[in-house]
C-alpha positions in Angstrom: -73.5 97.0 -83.1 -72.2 99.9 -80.6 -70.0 98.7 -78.4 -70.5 100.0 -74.5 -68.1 102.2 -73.5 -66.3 101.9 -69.9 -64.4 104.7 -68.5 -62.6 104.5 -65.5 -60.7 107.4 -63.8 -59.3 105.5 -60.3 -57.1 102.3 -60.7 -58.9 100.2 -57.8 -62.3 100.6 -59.6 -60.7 99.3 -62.6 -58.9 96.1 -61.1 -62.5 95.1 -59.4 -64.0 95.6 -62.4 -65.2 92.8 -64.7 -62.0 92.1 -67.3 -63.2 90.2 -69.8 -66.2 91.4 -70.5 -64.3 94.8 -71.4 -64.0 95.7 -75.4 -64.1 99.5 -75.7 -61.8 100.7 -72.6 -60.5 104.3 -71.4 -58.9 104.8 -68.3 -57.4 108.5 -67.4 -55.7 108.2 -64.0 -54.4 111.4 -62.8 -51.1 112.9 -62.5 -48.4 110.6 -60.1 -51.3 108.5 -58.7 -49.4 105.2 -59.9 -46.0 104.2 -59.4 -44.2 100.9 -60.8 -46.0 98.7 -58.6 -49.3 100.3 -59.6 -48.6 99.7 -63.2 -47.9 96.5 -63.1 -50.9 95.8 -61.4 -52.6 97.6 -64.3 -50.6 95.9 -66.8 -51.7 92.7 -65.5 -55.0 93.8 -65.4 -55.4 94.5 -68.6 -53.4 91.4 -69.9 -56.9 89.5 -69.1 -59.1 91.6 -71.0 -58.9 89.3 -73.8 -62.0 90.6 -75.8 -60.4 94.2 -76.0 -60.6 96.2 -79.8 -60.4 99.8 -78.5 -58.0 101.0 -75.6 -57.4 104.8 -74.8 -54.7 104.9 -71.7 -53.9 108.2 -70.3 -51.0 107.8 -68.0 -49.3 111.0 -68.2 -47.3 112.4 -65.8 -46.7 109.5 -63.3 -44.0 107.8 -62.0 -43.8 105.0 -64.8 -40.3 103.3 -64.7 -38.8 100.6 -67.5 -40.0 98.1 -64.6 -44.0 99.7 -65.2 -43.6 99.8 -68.5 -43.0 96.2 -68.8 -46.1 95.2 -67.1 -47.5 97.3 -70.0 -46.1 95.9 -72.8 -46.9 92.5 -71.5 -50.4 93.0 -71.6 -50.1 94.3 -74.7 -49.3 91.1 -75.8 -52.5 89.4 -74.6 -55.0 92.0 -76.2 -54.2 90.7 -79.7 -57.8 91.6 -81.3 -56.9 95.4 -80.7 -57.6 97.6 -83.8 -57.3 101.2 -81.9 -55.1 102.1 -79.3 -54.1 105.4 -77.6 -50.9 105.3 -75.7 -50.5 108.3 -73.4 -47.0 108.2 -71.5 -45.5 111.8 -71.4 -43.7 112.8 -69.0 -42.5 109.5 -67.0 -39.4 107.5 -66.6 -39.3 105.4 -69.0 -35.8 104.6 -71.2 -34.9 102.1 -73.5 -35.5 98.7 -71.5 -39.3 100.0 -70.9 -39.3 101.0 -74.7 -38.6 97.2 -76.1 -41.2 95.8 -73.5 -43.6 98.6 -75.3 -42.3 97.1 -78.8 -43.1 93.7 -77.9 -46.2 94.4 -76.5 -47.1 96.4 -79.6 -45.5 93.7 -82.4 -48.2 91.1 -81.2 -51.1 93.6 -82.1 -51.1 92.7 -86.0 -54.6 94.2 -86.3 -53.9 97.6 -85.1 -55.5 99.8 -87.8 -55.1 103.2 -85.3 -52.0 103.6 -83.4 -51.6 106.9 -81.0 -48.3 106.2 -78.8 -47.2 109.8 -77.1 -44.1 109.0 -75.3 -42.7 112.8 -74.6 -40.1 114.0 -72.3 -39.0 110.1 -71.3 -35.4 108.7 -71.6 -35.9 106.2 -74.4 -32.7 107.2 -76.8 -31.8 106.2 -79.7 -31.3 102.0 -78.8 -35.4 102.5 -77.3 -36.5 104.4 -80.7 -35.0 101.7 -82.1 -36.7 99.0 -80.3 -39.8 100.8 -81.0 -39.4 100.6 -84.8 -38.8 97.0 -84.6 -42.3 96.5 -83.4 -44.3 99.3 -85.4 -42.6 97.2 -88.6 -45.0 94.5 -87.7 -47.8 96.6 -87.5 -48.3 96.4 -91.2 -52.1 97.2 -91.2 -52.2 100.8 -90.0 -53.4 103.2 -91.7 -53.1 106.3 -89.1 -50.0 106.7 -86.6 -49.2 109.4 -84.2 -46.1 108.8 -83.1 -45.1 111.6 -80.6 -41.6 110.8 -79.0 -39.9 114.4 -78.7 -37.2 115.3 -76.0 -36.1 111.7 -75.5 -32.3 112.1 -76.7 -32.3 110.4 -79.5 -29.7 110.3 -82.2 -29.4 109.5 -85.7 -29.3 105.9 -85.4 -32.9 106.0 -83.6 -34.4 108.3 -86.3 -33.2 105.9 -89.2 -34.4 103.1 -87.2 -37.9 104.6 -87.3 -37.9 105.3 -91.0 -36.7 101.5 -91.7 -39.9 100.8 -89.4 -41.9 103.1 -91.5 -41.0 101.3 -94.8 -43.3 98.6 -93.9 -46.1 100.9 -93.4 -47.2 101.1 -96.8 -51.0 101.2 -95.8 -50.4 104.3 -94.1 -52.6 107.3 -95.1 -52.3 109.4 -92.2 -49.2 109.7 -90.1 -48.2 112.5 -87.3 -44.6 112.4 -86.7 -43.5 114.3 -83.4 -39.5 114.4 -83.2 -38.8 117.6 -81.7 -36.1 118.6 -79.4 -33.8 115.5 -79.8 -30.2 114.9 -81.1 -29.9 113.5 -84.7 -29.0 115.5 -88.0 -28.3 114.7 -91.7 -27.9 111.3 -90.9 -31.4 110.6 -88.8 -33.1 112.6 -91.7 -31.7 110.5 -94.4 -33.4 107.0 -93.0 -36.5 108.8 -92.0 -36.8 110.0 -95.6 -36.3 106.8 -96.8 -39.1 104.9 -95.0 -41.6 108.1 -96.1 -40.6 107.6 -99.8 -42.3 104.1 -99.5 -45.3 105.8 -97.9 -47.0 106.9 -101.3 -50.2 106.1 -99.9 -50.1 109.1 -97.4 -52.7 111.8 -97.3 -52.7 113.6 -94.3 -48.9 114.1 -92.8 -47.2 116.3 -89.7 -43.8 116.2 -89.5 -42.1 118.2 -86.3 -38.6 118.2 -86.8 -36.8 120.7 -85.0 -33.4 119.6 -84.5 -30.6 120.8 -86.7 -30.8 119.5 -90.2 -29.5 122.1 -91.8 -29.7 122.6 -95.6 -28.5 118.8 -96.6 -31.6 117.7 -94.2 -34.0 119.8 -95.3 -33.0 119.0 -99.3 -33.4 115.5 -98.4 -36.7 115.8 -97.0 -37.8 117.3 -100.0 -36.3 114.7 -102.1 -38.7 111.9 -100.1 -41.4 113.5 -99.7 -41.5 113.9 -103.7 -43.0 110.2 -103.8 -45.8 111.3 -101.0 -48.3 112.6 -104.1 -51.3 111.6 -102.8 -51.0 114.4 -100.0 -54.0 116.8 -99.4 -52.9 117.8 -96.1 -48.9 118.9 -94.8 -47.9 120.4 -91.6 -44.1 120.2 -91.6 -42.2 122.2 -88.4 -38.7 122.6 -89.6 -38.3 125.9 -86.9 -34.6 126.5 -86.0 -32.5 124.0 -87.8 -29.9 126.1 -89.4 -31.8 126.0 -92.8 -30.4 128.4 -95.8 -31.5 129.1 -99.5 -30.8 125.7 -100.4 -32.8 123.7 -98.2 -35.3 125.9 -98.9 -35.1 125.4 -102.3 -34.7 122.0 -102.1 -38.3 121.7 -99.7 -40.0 123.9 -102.4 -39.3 122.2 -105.7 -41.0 119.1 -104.6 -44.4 121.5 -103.9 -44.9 120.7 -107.8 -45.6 117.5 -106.7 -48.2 117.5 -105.1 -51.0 118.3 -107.6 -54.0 117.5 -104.4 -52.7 119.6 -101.6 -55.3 121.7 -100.5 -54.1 122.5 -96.9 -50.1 123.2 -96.0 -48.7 124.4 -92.9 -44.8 125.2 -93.1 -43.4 126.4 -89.9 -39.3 127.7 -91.1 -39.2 130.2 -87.8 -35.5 130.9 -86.8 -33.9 130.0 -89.7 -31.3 131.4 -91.9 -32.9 131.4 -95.5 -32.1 135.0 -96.5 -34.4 136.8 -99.3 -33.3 134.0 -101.8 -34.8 131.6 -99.9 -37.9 133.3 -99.7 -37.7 133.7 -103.8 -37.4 130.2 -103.8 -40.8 129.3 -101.6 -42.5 131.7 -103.2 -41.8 129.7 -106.2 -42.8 126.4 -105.0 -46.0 128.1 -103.9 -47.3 129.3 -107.2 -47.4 125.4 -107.7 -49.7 125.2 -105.2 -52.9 126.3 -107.4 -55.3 124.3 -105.0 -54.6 125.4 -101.9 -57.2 126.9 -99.5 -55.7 126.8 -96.2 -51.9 127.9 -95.6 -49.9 128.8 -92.6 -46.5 129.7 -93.5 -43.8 131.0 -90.2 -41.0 133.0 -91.3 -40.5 134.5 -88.3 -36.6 135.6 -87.3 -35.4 135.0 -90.7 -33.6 137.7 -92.6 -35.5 138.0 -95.4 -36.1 141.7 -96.3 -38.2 143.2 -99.0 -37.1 141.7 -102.2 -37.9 138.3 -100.5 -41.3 139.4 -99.0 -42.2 140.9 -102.6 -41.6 137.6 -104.2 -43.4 135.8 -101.6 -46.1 137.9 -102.8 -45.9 137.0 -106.2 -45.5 133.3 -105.4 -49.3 133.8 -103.5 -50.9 135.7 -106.5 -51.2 132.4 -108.0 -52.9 130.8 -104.9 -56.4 132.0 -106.0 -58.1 129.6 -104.5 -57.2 130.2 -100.5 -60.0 130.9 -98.4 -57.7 131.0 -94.7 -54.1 132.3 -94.6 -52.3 133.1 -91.7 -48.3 134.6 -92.7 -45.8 135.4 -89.7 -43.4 137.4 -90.8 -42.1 139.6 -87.4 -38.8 140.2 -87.2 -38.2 139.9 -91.3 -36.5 143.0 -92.0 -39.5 144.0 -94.1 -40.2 147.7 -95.4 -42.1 150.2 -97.8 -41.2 148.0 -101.1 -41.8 144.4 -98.8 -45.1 145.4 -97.5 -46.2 147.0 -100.9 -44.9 143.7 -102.8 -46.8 141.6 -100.1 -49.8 143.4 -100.6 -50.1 143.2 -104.6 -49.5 139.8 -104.5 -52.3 139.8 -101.8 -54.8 141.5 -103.9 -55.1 138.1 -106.4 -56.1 136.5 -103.2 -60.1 137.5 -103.6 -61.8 134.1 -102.1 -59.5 135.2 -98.8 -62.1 134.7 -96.3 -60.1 134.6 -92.7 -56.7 136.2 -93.0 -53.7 136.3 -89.8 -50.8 138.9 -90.9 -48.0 138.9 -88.5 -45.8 142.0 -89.2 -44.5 143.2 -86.3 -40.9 144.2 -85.5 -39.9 145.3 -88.8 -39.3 148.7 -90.7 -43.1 149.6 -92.2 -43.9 153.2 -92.9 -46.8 155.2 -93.2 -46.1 154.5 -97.0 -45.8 150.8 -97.0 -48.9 150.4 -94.8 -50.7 152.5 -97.4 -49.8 150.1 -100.3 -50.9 147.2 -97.9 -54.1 148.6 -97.0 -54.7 149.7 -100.5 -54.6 145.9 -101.4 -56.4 144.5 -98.5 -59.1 146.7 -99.2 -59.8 144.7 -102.7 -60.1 141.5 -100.9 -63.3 142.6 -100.1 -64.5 138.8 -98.8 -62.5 138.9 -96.1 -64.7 138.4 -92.7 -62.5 137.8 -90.7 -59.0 139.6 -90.3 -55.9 140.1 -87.6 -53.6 142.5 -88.8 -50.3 142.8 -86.1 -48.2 145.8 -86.6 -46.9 146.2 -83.4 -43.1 147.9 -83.4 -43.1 149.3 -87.2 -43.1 152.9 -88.1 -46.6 153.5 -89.8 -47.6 156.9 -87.6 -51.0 158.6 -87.2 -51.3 159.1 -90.7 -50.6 155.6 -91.8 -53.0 154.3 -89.3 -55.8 156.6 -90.0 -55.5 155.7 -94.0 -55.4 151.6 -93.1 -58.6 152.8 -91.2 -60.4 154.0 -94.2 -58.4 151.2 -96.5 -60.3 148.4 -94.3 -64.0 149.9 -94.1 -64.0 148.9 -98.1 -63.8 145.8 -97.1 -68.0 145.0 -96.5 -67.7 141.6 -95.2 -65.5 142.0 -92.0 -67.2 141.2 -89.1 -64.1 140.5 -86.8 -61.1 142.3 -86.9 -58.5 142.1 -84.3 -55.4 144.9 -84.9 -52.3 145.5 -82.8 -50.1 148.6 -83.3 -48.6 148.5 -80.0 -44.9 150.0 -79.2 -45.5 154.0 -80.5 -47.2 153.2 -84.1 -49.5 156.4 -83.3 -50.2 159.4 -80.7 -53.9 159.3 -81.3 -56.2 156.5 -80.9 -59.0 158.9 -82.7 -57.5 159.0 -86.4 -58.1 155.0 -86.4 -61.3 155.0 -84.5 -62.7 157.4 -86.9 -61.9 155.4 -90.0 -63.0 152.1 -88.4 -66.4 153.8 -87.7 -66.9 153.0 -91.3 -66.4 148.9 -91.0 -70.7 148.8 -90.1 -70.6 145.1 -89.9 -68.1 144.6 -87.0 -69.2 142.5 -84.5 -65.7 141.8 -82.7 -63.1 144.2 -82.3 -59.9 143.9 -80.7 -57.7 146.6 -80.8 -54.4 146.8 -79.3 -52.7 150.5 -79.3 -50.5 149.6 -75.9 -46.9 151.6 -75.2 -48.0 154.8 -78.0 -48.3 158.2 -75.7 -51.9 158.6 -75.8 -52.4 161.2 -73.6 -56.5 161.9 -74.1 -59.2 160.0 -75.9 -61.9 162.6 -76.7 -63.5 161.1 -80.1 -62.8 157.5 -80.4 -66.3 157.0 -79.0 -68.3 159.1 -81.3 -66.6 157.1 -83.4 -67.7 154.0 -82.1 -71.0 154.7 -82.1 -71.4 153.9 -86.0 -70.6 150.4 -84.7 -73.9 149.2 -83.8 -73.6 145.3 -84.6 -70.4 145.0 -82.3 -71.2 142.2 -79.7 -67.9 141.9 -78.5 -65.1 144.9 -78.0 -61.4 144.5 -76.7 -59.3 147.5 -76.1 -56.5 147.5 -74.9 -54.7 151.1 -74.4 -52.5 150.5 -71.6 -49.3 152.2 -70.4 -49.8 155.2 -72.1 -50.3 158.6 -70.5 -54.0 159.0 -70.5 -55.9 161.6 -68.0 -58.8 161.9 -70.0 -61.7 159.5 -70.9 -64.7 162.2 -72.4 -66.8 161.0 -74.7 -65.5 156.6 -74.1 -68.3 155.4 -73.1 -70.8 157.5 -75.1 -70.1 156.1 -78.4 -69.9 152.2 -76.3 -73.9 153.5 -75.4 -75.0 153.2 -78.7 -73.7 150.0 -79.6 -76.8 148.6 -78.7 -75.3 145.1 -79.3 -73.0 144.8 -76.8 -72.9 142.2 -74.9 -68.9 141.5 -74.0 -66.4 144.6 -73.2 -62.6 144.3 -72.1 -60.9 147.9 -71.4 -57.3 147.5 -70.7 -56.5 151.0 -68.9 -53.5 150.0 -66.9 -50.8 152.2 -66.1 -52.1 155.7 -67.6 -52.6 158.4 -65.4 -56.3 158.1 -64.6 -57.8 160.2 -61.4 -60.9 160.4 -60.0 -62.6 162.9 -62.4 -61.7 160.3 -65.4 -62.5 157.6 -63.7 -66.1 158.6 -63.1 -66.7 160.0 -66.4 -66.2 156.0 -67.2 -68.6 154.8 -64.7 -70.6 157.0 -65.8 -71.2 156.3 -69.5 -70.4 152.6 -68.8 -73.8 153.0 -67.1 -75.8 153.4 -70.4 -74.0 150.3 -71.8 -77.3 148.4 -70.9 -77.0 145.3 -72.7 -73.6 144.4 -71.1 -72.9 140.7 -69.9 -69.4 140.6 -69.8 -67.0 143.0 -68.5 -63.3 143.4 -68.0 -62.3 146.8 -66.5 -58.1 147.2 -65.8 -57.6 150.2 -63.6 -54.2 149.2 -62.1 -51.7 151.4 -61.3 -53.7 154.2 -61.8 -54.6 157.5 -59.8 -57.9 156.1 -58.6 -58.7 157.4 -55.4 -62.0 157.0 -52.6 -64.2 158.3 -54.3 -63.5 157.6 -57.9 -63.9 153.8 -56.4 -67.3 154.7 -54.9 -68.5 156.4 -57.7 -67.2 153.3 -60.2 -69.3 151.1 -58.4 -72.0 153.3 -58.4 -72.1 153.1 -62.1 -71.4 149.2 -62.5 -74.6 148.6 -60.4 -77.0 150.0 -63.0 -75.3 147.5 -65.4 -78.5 145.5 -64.2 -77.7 142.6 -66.8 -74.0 142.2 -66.0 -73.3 138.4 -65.1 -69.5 138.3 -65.0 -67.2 140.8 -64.0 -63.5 141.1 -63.4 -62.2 144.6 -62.1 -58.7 144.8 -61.4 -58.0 148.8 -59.1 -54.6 146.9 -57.8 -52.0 149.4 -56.6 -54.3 152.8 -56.6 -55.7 154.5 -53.9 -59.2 153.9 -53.3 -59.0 152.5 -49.1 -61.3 151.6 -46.5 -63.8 153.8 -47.6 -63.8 153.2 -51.9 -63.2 149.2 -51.1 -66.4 149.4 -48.6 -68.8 151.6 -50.8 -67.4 149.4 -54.0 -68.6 146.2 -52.3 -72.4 147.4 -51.3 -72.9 148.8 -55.2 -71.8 145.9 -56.6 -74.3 144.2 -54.2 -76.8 145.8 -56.5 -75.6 143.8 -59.3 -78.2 141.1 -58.7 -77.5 138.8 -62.3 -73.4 138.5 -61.4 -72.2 135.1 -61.1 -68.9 135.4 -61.8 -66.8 138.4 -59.9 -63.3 138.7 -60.1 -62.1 141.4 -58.0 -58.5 142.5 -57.5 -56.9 145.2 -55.3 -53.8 145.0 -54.4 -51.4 147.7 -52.4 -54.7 149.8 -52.0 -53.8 150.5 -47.9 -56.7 148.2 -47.4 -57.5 147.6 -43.3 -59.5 144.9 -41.8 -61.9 147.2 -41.6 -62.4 148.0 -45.6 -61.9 144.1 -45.7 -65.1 143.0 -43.9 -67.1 145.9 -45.4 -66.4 144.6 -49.0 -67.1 141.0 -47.5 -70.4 142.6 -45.7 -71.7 143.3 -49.8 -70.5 140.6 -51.5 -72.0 138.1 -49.2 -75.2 139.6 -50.0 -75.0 138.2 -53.8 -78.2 135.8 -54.5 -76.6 134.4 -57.9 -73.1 134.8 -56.9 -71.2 131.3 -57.4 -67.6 131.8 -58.4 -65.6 134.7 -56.9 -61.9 135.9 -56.8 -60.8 138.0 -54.6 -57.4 139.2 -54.3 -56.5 141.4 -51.3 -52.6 141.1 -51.4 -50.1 143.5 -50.2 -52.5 145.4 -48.0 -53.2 146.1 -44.0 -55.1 142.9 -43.2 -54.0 141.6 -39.8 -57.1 139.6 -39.7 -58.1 137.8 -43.5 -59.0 134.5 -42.1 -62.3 136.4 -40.8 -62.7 138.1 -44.1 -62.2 134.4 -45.7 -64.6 132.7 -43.1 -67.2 135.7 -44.2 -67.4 134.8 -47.6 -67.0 131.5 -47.0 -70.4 131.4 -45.5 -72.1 131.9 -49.0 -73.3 128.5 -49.5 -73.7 129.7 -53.3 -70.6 129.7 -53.9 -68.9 126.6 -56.3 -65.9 128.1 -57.1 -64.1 130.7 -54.4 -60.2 132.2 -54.8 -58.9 133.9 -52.1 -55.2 135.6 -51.8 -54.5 137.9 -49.1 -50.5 137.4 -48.7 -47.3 136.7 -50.5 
């Protein structure tokens, strides 16, 4: 039988409502719209609707005290035929009294099967996570908890407490543990691991424990979670807690363990475990024969290349990953690390969707080489972000990654980021990627390089014709010069979405209209993001820009950012009458700030918009100009009845 739903979103509706008639209930009140008294008076409430299995309460961010929370927990009490129960209290007041009255409440639902109790950034301690445990120990029918309790202070006690609750829990398959940001250590992690060894019926487990267990913790972690063999699915966040080589190796050996483990996340970012830690995972991993999914965070550990090369070889033997995602910025990783990375790679061939994070290290035009060689022979790869911002790879080594990827037939999206002076030429890369046919998305990220001219990239891009979507970004450099852009953007007939990050270069008014221009026979554009600030753009570069945009006939959303150029009264005015001509836009976003804008310019650019038929949200940002008048140019466009959603800033 399907139960009927009733969802209320303002506590007065609720208290008038019919009580006891109520058996699936969610009430989302927003933020600080109760106080204690108000939850009392919900608490009561709810303590008479007696026929109650399902209860979702979002009460975040309010002013709940121990005092509200014990009208809570008392009602808890009452609802005794609850099976699922959602528990939203982040960000409130409550400490260690309201935590008990939350325990009692909770120890009287015996029939809870589903348990979601989020109780972040509150004051419970370690005496409240203890009162807490005391009641989840009763609660010996669950089989999924989400227990979400970081930044409450609590200490090692409070953390044992909650394993020794845990211990009961044997029917528990699927448990999310959320202890971040609190104050225990060896100790805590000791009990916790306790109550998880008597967990053995556990699937599906997150664990987020950054504190500062060190190596001792993290050893004995492993050692607990050996009994957890049933697991398919493990997201553990052990991120900055002073973890070495033998925590590490401690965490890995018990990977042997776990025969059924098909997806693994292992967040280790900020930790100490030095290349013979990495040995050490990559040893656990090659265990792992039945993976498919893995996210493994290394970042801002000194690992270097002999530990990235036998992270490598650890992976050759995880032939059966589809989706990997590997962060490993800031790992001291060069030639030899990104080679050894790359031939344990190649093994990899069911790699379908593939995240490498491998900026901030020491990788050559050599060592991208070898890693391109190897990604080119994962040739099912369709979807791929490769991050190389801040290495040392050059023109040459991004040209030959270019050509190393178009072997790779499947890729359809491919996002790549070589910010920080990887190369002086966008055109080596956009010439090899002309050869990747089947892209559809492209991100490409070559901020910060001293690119001075783009004069082929879009020849290039013309071989792209199934691109539906195109992000790049090739700001702060030192361009004056857009050719041939937008000829090669012409010809992806399949372009529907397009994002040009040209900020801060050293764009004028010839440049700038060459753009408009061949963004004019883009005509299947929907979408577009144009980022002009802090440019050269004067009058009639603006006019001429706009010019352009309004034989983009199909365009319905737009955001144009000119901020901090020169384009005035006059470019501002002739601007807002082209766009005018834009009759599908929907969605404008227009900024131009420090552009010596007068009242004048102001009420011209209002003059257009207004005279948008399908217009309905707009932004308009006017800051740091010569308005002396802007609650005219507000009332203006606030005329547009059309209009659902309208942002206006014209001061500080």
């Amino acid at each position: 039988m399907i139960q009927n739903i009733k969802q209320f979103q303002n506590l007065e509706d609720f208290l008038n409502s019919q009580l006891q008639f109520h058996q699936v209930l969610h009430i989302t009140l927003s933020r600080r719209e109760i106080d204690t008294v108000g939850s009392i008076s919900l608490g009561y409430a709810l303590s008479n609707c007696n026929n109650l299995t399902n209860l979702n309460l979002y009460l975040n961010g309010q002013e709940i005290d121990d005092q509200g929370a014990q009208g809570l927990g008392y009602a808890l009490q009452n609802c005794t035929n609850l099976s699922n129960l959602k528990l939203y209290l982040i960000n409130n007041k409550i400490g260690a009294i309201g935590a008990q009255s939350l325990s009692s409440g909770l120890a009287k639902c015996t029939n809870l099967s589903n348990l979601e109790l989020y109780l972040v950034s509150n004051k419970i301690g370690a005496i409240g996570a203890q009162e807490l445990a005391s009641g989840l120990a009763k609660c010996t029918k669950l089989s999924n908890l989400a227990l979400c309790i970081s930044c409450n202070e609590i200490d090692d006690k409070g953390v044992s407490g909650l394993g020794y609750a845990l211990a009961n829990c044997t029917n528990l398959s699927n448990l999310e543990l959320d202890l971040n940001y609190n104050k225990f250590g060896v100790i805590g992690i000791s009990g916790l691991g306790f109550g998880l060894a008597n967990c053995t019926n556990l699937s599906n487990l997150t664990l987020k424990l950054c504190n500062e267990i060190g190596d001792e913790g993290a050893s004995g972690l492993g050692s607990a979670l050996a009994s957890c063999t049933n697991l398919s699915n493990l997201t553990l966040d052990l991120s900055y807690n002073k973890i070495g080589c033998q925590g590490v190796q401690g965490l890995s050996s018990v990977l042997a363990n776990f025969s059924n483990l098909s997806n693994l996340k292992l967040n280790l970012e900020g930790n100490i475990i030095g290349f013979e830690g990495a040995l050490h995972l990559g040893s656990g991993l090659a265990y792992c024969t039945n993976l498919s999914n893995l996210m493994l965070n290394l970042s801002k550990n000194q690992i270097g290349d002999q530990g990235i090369s036998s992270l490598g070889s650890g992976l050759a033997n995880c032939t059966n990953l589809s989706n990997l995602t590997l962060n490993l910025n800031n790992t001291l990783i060069g030639t030899i690390g990104a080679q050894g990375l790359g031939s344990g790679l190649e093994n990899c061939t069911n790699l379908s969707n593939l995240s490498l994070i491998l900026s901030c290290n020491d990788i050559d035009k050599i060592g991208v080489q070898g890693l391109g060689s190897s990604l080119s022979k994962c040739t099912n790869i369709s979807n791929l972000v490769l991050d190389l911002g801040q290495n040392f790879i050059g023109n040459q080594g991004a040209q030959d990654l270019g050509f190393a990827l178009a072997n790779c037939i499947n890729l359809s999206n491919l996002e790549l980021y070589l910010s920080e002076y990887q190369v002086t030429s966008i055109d080596v890369l956009t010439f090899a990627l002309a050869n990747c046919t089947n892209l559809s998305n492209l991100k490409l990220d070559i901020s910060y390089s001293q690119i001075n001219v783009i004069n082929v990239q879009g020849s290039a891009l013309a071989n792209c014709t199934n691109l539906s979507n195109l992000i790049l970004n090739i700001s702060c450099n030192e361009i004056q010069q857009i050719d041939v852009l937008g000829f090669g953007l012409a010809n992806c007939s399949n372009l529907s979405s397009l994002t040009l990050d040209l900020h801060e270069n050293q764009i004028g008014e010839e440049a700038v209209l060459s753009l408009g221009s061949d963004l004019a026979n883009c005509k299947n554009l929907k979408n577009l993001t144009l980022d002009l600030c802090k440019n050269s753009i004067n009058a009639n570069g603006a006019s001429g820009l706009g010019f352009s945009l309004a034989k983009c006939t199909n365009l319905s959303k737009l955001a144009l950012n000119l901020s901090k150029n020169l384009i005035g009264d006059q470019g501002v005015s002739n601007l807002g009458f082209s766009l005018a001509e834009c009759s599908n836009l929907s969605d404008l976003t227009l900024s131009f700030r420090q552009n010596s804008i007068h009242d004048v310019g102001a009420s011209s650019l209002c003059f257009g918009l207004v005279k948008h038929t399908n217009l309905t949200h707009l932004t308009l940002n006017l800051q740091f100009n010569v308005l002396s008048q802007a609650f005219k140019v507000e009332s203006k466009l606030l005329k547009s009845k059309r209009l659902v959603v309208f942002k206006f800033n014209s001061f500080l």
